[in-house]
NUVOGU-513131 format. One record per residue (C-alpha): residue number from 1; residue in three letters; x, y, z. Coordinates in steps of 0.02 Angstrom, whole numbers, plus 50000, padded with zeros to 5 digits. Example, Ala and Ser with C-alpha at 12.3 -4.5 7.8 and 13.67 -1.06 7.14 Angstrom:
2
1,ALA,50615,49775,50390 $
2,SER,50684,49947,50357 $
***
This chain:
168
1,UNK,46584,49545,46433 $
2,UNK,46481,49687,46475 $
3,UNK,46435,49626,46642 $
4,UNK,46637,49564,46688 $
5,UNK,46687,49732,46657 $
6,UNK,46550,49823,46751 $
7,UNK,46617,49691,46902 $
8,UNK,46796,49748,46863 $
9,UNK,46756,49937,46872 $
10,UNK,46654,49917,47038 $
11,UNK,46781,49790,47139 $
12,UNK,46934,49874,47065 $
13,UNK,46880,50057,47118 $
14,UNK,46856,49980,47302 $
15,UNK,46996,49849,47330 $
16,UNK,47111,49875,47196 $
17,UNK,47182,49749,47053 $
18,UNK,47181,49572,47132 $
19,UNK,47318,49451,47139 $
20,UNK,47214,49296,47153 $
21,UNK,47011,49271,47186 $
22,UNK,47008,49103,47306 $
23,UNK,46827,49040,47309 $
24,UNK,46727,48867,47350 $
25,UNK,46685,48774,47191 $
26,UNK,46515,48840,47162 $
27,UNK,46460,48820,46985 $
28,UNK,46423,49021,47010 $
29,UNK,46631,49034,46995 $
30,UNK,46675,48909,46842 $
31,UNK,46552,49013,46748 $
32,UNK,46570,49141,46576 $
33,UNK,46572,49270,46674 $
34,UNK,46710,49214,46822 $
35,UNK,46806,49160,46663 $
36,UNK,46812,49327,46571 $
37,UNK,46850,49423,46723 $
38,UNK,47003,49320,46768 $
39,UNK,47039,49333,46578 $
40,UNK,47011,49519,46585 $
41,UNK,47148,49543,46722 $
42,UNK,47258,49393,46657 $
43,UNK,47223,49305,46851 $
44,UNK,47170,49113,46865 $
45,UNK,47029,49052,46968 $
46,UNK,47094,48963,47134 $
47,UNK,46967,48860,47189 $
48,UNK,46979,48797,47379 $
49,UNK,46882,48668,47498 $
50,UNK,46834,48678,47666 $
51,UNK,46980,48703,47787 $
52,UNK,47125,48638,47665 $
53,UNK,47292,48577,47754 $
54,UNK,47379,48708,47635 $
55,UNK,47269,48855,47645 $
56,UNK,47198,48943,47791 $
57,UNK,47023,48907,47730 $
58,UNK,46961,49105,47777 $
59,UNK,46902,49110,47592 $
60,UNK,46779,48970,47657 $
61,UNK,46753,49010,47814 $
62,UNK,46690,49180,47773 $
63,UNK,46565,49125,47658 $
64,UNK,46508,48966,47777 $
65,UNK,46489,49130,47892 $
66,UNK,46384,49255,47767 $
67,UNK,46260,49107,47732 $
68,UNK,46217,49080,47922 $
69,UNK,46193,49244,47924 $
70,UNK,46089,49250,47785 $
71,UNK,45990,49093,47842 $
72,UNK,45957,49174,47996 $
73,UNK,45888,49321,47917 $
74,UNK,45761,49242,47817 $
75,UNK,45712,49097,47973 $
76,UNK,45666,49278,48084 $
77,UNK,45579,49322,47951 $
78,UNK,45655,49496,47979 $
79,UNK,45622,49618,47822 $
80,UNK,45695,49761,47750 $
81,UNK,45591,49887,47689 $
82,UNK,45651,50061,47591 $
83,UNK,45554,50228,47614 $
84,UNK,45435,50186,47497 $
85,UNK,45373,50029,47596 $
86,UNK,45418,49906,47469 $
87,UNK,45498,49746,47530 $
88,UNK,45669,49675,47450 $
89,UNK,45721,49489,47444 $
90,UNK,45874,49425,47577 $
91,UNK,46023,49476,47431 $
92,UNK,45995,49661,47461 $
93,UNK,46060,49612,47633 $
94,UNK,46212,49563,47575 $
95,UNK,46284,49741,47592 $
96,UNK,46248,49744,47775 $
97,UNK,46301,49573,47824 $
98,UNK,46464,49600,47747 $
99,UNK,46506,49785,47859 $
100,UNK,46442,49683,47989 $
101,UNK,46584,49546,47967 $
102,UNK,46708,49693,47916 $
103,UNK,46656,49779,48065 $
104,UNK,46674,49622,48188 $
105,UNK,46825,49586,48304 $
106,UNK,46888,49414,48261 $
107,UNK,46946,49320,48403 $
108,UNK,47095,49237,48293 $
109,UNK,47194,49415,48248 $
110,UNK,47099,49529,48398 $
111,UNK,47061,49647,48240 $
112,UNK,46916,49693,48139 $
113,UNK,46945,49644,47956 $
114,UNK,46910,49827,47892 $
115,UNK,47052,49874,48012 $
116,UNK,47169,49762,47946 $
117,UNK,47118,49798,47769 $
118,UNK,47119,49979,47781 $
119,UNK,47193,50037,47940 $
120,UNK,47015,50101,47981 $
121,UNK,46837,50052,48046 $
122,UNK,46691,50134,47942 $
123,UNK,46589,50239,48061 $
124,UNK,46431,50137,48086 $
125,UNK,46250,50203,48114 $
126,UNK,46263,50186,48315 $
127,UNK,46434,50301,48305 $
128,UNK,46321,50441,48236 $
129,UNK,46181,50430,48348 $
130,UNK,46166,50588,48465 $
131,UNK,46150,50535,48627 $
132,UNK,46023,50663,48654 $
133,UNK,45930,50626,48522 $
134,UNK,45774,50524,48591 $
135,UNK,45749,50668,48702 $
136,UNK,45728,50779,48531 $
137,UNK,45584,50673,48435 $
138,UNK,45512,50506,48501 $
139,UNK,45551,50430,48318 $
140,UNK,45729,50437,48352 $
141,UNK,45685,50331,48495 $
142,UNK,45614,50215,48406 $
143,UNK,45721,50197,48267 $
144,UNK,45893,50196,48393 $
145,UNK,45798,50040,48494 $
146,UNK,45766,49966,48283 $
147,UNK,45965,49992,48230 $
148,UNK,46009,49935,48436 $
149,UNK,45905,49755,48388 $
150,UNK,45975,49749,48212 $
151,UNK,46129,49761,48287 $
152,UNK,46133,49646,48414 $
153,UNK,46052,49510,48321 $
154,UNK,46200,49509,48176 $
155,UNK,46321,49520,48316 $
156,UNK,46235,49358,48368 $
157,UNK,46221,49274,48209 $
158,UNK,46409,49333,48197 $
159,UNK,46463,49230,48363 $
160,UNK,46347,49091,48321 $
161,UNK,46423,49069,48133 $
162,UNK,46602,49083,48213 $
163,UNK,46552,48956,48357 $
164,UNK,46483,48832,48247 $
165,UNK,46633,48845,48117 $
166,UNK,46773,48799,48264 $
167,UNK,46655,48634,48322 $
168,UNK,46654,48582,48124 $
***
């Protein structure tokens, strides 16, 4: 229970109270813990499939999306690596992937989801960059060209997961 409401405190700070959770039927979602936050909040679990005639199927497509992503990730072999040099595993990713999806234009509302969820991008890494910068310290350089290719390769995963999803 501990755990369901430390979930509850964290989502509900950043989204608000829910009116429904829609996910695929992993076992992940039927479990204790899915339970006794629905419970907590007195919500039921809608579970959905791929691309249902009477949903929209964004639930699914999202998460079809997230895993190319994350699949992509991992086949580069692209690390991340804090300060102290130690490497973390692909789920402390999972942060960035989803700003980058937030943070993407979809071609089926010409919107970014953070736009349409708050009225509002968040300002991204690149926004904050002086442009004068490199000139300053050859790091920066270095570390614009890093955020540049980080960039550019999840806005390529991006359009590659939203490709593949319209030919499926």
């Amino acid at each position: 229970m501990d755990t369901a409401l430390l979930i509850c405190n964290r989502v509900v700070s950043w989204t608000g109270i829910f009116t429904n959770i829609i996910s695929d039927r992993n076992p992940k979602f039927t479990s204790v813990l899915w339970k006794k936050i629905h419970q907590l909040f007195g919500k039921n679990l809608s579970s959905s499939t791929a691309y249902p005639p009477q949903a929209d199927g964004l639930a699914e497509r999202m998460i079809q999306t997230l895993e190319d992503m994350v699949r992509k990730f991992c086949a580069y072999g692209l690390e991340f690596k804090d300060f102290d040099g130690f490497t973390h595993v692909w789920c402390t990713i999972l942060p960035s992937l989803d700003l980058a999806c937030k943070t993407f234009i979809h071609s089926s509302t010409n919107q970014t989801p953070a736009i349409l969820e708050k009225g509002w991008n968040p300002r991204l890494h690149q926004d904050s960059l002086r442009k004068d910068l490199v000139e300053i310290h050859p790091t920066a350089a270095s570390f614009k060209g890093i955020l540049e290719k980080a960039r550019n390769h999840s806005l390529s995963c991006m359009e590659d997961s939203f490709a593949y999803s319209k030919y499926k």
